[in-house]
C-alpha positions as CSV (number, residue, x, y, z in Angstrom):
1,X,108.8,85.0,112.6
2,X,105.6,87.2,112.6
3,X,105.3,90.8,113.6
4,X,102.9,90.7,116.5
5,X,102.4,94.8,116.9
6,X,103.3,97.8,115.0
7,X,107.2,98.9,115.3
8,X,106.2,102.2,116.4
9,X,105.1,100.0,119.7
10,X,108.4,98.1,120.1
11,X,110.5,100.9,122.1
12,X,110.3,104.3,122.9
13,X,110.4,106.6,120.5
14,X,110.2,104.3,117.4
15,X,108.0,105.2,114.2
16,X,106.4,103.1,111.7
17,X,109.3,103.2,109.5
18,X,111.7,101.8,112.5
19,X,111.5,98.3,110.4
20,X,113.9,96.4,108.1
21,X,114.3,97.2,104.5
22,X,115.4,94.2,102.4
23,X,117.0,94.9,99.1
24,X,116.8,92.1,96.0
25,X,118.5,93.4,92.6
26,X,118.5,90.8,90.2
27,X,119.2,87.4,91.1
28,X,122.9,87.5,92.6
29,X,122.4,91.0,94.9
30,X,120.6,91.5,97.8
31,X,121.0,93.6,101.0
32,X,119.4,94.7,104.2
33,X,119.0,98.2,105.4
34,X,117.0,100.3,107.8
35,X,113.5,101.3,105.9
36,X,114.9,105.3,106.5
37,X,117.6,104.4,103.9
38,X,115.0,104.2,101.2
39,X,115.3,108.0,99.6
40,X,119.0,106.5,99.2
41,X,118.4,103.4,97.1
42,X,116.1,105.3,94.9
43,X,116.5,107.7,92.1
44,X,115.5,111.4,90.7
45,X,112.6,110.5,88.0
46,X,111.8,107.2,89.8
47,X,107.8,107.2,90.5
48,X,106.6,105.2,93.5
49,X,102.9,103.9,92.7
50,X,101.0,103.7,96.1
51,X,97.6,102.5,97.0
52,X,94.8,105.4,98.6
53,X,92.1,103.0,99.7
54,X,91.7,103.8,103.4
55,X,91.0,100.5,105.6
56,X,87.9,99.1,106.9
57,X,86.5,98.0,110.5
58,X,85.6,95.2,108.5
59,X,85.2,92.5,111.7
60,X,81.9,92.5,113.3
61,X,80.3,90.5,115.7
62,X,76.8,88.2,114.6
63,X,74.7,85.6,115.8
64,X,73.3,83.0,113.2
65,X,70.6,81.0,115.8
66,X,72.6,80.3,119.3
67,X,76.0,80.9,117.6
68,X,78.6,83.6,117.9
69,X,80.1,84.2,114.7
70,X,82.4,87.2,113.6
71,X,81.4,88.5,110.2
72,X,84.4,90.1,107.6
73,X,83.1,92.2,105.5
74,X,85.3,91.6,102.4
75,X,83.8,93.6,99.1
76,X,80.4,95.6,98.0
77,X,79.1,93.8,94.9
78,X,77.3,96.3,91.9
79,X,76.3,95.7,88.5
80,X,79.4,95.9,87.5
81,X,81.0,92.9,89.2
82,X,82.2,90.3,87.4
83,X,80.5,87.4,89.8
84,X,77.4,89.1,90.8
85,X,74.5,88.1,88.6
86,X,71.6,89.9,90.3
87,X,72.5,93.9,90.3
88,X,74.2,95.6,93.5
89,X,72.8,95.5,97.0
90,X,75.2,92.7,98.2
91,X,78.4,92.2,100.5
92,X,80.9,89.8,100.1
93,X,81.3,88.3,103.3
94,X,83.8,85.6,105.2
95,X,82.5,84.2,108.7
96,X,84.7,82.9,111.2
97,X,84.3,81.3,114.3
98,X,85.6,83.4,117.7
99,X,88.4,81.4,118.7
100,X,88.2,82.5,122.9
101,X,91.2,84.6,122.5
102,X,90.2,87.4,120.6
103,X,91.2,86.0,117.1
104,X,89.0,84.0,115.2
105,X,88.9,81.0,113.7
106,X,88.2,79.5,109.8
107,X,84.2,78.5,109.5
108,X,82.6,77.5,106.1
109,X,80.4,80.1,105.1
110,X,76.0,79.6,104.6
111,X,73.9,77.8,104.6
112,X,71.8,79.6,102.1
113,X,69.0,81.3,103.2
114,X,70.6,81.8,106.9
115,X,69.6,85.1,108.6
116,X,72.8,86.8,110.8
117,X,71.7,89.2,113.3
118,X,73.8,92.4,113.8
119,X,74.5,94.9,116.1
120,X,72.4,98.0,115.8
121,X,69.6,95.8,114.4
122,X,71.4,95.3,111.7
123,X,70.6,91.7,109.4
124,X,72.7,89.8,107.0
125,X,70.8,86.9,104.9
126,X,73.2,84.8,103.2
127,X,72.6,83.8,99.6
128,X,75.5,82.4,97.3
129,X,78.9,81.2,97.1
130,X,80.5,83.9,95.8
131,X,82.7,81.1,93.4
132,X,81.3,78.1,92.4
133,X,82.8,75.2,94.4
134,X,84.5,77.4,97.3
135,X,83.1,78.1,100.9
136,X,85.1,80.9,101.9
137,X,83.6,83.6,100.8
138,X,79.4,84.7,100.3
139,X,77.3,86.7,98.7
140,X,75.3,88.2,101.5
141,X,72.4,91.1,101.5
142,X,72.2,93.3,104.3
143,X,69.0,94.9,105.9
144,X,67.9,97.3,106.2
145,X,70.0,98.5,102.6
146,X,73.4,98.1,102.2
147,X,74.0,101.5,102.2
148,X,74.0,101.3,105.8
149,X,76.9,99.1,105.9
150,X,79.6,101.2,106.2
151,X,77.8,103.6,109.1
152,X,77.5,99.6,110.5
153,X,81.4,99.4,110.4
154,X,82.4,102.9,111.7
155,X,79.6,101.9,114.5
156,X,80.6,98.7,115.6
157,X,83.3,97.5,114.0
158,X,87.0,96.1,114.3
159,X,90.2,96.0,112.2
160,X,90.7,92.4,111.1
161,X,92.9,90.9,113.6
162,X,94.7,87.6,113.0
163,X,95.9,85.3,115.4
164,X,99.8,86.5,115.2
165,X,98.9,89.4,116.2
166,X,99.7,90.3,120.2
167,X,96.6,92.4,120.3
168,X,93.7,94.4,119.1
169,X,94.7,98.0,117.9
170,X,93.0,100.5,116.8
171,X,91.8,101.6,113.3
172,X,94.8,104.1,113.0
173,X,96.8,101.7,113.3
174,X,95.7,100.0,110.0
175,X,95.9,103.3,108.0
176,X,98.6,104.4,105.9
177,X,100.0,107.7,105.6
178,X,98.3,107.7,101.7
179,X,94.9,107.0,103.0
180,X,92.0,109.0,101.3
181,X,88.3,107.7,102.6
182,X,86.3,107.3,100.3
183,X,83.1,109.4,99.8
184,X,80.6,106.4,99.5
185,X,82.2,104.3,102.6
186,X,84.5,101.8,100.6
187,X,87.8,100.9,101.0
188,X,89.7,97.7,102.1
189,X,89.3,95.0,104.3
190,X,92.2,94.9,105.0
191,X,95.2,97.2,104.9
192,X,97.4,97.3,102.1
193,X,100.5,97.0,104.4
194,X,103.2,97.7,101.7
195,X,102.6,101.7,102.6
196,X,102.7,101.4,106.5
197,X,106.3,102.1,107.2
198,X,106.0,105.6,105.5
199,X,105.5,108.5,106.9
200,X,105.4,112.2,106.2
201,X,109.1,112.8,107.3
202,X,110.1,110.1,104.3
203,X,107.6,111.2,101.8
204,X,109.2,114.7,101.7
205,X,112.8,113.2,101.8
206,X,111.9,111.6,98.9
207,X,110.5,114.0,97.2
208,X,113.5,116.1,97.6
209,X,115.4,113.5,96.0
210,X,113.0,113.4,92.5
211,X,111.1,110.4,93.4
212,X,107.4,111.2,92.3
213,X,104.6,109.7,93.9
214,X,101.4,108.3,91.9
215,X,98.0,107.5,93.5
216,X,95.9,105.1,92.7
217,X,93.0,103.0,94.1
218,X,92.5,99.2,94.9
219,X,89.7,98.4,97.6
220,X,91.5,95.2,98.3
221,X,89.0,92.0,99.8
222,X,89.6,89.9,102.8
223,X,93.3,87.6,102.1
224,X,92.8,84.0,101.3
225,X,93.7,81.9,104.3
226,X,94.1,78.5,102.0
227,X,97.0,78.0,99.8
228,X,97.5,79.4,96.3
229,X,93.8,80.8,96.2
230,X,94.1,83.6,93.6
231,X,92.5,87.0,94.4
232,X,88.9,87.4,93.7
233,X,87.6,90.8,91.5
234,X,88.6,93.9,93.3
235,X,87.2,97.2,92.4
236,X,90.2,99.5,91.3
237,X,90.8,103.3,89.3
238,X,93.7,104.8,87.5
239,X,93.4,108.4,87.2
240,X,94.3,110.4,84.2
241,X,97.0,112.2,86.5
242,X,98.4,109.1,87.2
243,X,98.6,107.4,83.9
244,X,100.0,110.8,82.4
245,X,103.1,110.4,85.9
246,X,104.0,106.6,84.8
247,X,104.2,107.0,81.5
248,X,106.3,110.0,81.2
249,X,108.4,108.5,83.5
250,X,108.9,104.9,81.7
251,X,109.2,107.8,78.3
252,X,112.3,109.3,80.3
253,X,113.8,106.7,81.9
254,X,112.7,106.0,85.2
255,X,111.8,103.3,87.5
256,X,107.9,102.4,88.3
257,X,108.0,101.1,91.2
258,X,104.8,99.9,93.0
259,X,104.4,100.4,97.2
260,X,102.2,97.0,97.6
261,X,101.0,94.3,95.4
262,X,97.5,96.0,95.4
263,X,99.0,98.4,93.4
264,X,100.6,96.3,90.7
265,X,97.3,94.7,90.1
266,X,95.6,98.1,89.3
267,X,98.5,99.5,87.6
268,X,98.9,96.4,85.4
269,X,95.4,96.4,84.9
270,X,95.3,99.7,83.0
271,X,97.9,99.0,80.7
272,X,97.8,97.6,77.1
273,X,99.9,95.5,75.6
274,X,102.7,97.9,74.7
275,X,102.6,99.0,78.3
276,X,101.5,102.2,78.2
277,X,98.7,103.3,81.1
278,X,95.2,104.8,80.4
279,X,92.9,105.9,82.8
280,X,90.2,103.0,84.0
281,X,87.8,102.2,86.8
282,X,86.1,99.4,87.4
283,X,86.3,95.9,88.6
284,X,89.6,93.7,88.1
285,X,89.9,90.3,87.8
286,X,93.8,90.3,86.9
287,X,96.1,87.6,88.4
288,X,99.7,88.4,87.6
289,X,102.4,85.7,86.7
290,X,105.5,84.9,86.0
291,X,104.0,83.4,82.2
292,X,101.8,86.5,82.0
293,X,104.6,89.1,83.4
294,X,104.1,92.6,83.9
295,X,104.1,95.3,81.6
296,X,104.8,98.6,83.4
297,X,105.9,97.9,86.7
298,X,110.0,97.8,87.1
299,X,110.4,97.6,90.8
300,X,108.0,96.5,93.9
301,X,108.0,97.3,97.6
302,X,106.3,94.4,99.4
303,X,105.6,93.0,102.7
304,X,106.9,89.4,103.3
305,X,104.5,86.3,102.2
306,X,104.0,83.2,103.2
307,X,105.3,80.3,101.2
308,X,101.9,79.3,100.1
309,X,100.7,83.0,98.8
310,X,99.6,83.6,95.4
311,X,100.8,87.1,95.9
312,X,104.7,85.4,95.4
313,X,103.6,84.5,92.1
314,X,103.6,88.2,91.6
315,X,106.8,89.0,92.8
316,X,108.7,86.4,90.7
317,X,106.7,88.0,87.6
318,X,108.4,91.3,88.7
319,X,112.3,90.5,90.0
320,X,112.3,86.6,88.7
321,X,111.8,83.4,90.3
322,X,115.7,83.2,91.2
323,X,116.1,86.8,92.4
324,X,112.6,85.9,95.0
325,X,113.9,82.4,96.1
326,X,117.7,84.4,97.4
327,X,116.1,87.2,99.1
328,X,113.2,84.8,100.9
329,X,116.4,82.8,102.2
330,X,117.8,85.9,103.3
331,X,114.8,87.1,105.3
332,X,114.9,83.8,107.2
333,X,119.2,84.3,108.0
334,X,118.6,88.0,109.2
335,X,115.2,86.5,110.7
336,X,113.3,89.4,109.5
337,X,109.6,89.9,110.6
338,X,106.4,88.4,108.6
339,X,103.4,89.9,107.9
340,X,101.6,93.7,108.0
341,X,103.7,94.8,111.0
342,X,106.7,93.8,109.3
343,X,109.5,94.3,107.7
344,X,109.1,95.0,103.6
345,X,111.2,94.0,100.5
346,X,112.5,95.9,97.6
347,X,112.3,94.3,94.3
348,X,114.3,95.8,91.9
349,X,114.5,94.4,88.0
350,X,118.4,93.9,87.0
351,X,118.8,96.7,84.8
352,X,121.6,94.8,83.1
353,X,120.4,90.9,83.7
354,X,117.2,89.1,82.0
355,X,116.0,87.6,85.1
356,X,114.4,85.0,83.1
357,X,118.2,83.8,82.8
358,X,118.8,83.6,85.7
359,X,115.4,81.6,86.8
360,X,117.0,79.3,83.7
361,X,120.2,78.8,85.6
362,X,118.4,78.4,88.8
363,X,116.7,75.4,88.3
């Protein structure tokens, strides 16, 4: 069942964090508890590892000839992206198809060469697929520079609304309490909904318990709406502060636990082979597995996915295949609620269990 608003909307005097916290520990516990309960199930030296990029009015109304379209502006290209062969200057863009009741629909992107008109005079010319073979997503250049884009967004734009939702809400009500804009206009397309349900009041009780808290940033793109389609480049950094917090924590003892799948695939990006994290910035192409595993991260806090998601193939590289499978079937007995308005779920490594023995006895 899908969240369809915010839970600070669903009764009076309700915050974000009024939602359901589901536990998974290894492949044989799991639990459910009220998100508030969270500075409980955690522990002095544990650091939590939480995504910074602030979210984007990334919807915006266009016309390409005598039809309405709605454009989602996903990602900026520059030279340093890994799938854009002709120097910065470019969007990544998805176009949908306004569905009559305020939601949109899918639409295959070009054709190449098409000019989008925008509010604010505003025009989009479409070039390129932005994979060869796929549809979804194009490489678009914006006039008059595409500098202007995200005064564009803050002008006329919209949170990305999908059609589960009840209702259109407001930009603040797609920021987390860790968002820092950005001084050059980036940031997400769409929120990375892992940090919602926190707000100040828990932040401070868990840092009175010892938990840590370790910034980082992943600009995330617009979600795949077909099955299994794995996450394009996103542009990421790992400070020096940050990579100094993990790794003295993993040195003492403690758990890194990442809010949001975002930031598993930064954090996991900046580490080498041994594990240990370096500062890095830049653009990461990084899908995580179960066969490629994960290297630093020992816990993650996640929204619920839907069966198709590549993101699950995450979470089974972090808790195990088995441990993902029991607390899915649990979400749909205590009919927990889907999706960024949601309730979340805590994956926790069995400290004294391989999980990849109990995937082996799963099967």
């Amino acid at each position: 069942m899908s969240a369809r608003i915010p839970a600070e909307q669903r009764g009076p005097g309700l915050g974000r964090d009024a939602v359901r916290l589901l536990v998974s520990q290894g492949c044989e516990r799991v639990s459910l508890h009220a998100f508030r309960e969270l500075p409980g199930l955690l522990r002095a030296g544990d650091v939590l590892v939480v995504n910074t990029s602030a979210t984007l009015a990334a919807a915006v109304d266009a016309r390409l000839g005598g039809e309405d379209l709605v454009v989602h502006f996903s990602t900026r290209g520059d030279r340093g992206h890994p799938r854009t062969k002709s120097g910065g200057g470019r969007w990544a863009v998805e176009l949908r198809a306004p569905d009559g009741g305020g939601t949109t629909r899918p639409r295959a992107g070009g054709p190449a060469g098409a000019v989008l008109e925008l509010p604010g005079g505003h025009r989009l010319t479409l070039e390129e697929p932005l994979a060869a073979g796929a549809d979804r997503l194009w490489w678009a250049r914006p006039s008059p520079a595409p500098d202007g884009v995200p005064a564009l967004l803050r002008a006329y734009g919209r949170p990305i609304r999908y059609a589960y939702t009840e209702r259109d809400q407001p930009i603040s009500a797609y920021q987390t309490v860790f968002a820092v804009p950005a001084a050059d206009g980036a940031g997400s397309a769409e929120m990375p909904s892992a940090g919602r349900p926190f707000t100040a009041e828990l932040v401070a009780r868990l840092v009175s318990r010892g938990v840590q808290f370790a910034p980082l940033v992943l600009h995330t793109g617009v979600a795949s709406q077909e099955a299994h389609e794995p996450p394009y480049p996103e542009r990421y950094e790992v400070s020096a502060t940050t990579a100094g917090l993990v790794n003295a924590a993993r040195a003492a003892g403690g758990r890194v636990i990442a809010v949001g799948t975002t930031a598993v695939r930064a954090l996991e990006s900046a580490a080498d082979a041994r594990g240990r994290v370096r500062p890095a910035a830049g653009w990461t192409d990084l899908v995580v597995t179960p066969e490629r595993g994960v290297r630093v991260v020992d816990g993650l806090l996640t929204g619920l996915h839907e069966p198709g998601a590549s993101h699950l193939l995450m979470l089974e590289a972090v808790a195990g295949r088995a441990a993902v499978r029991l607390g899915y079937a649990e979400a749909l007995a205590r009919l927990c609620l889907w999706h960024e308005f949601g309730d979340v779920h805590l994956l926790l490594k069995d400290e004294n269990r391989d999980h990849m023995h109990c995937d082996s006895n799963s099967r």
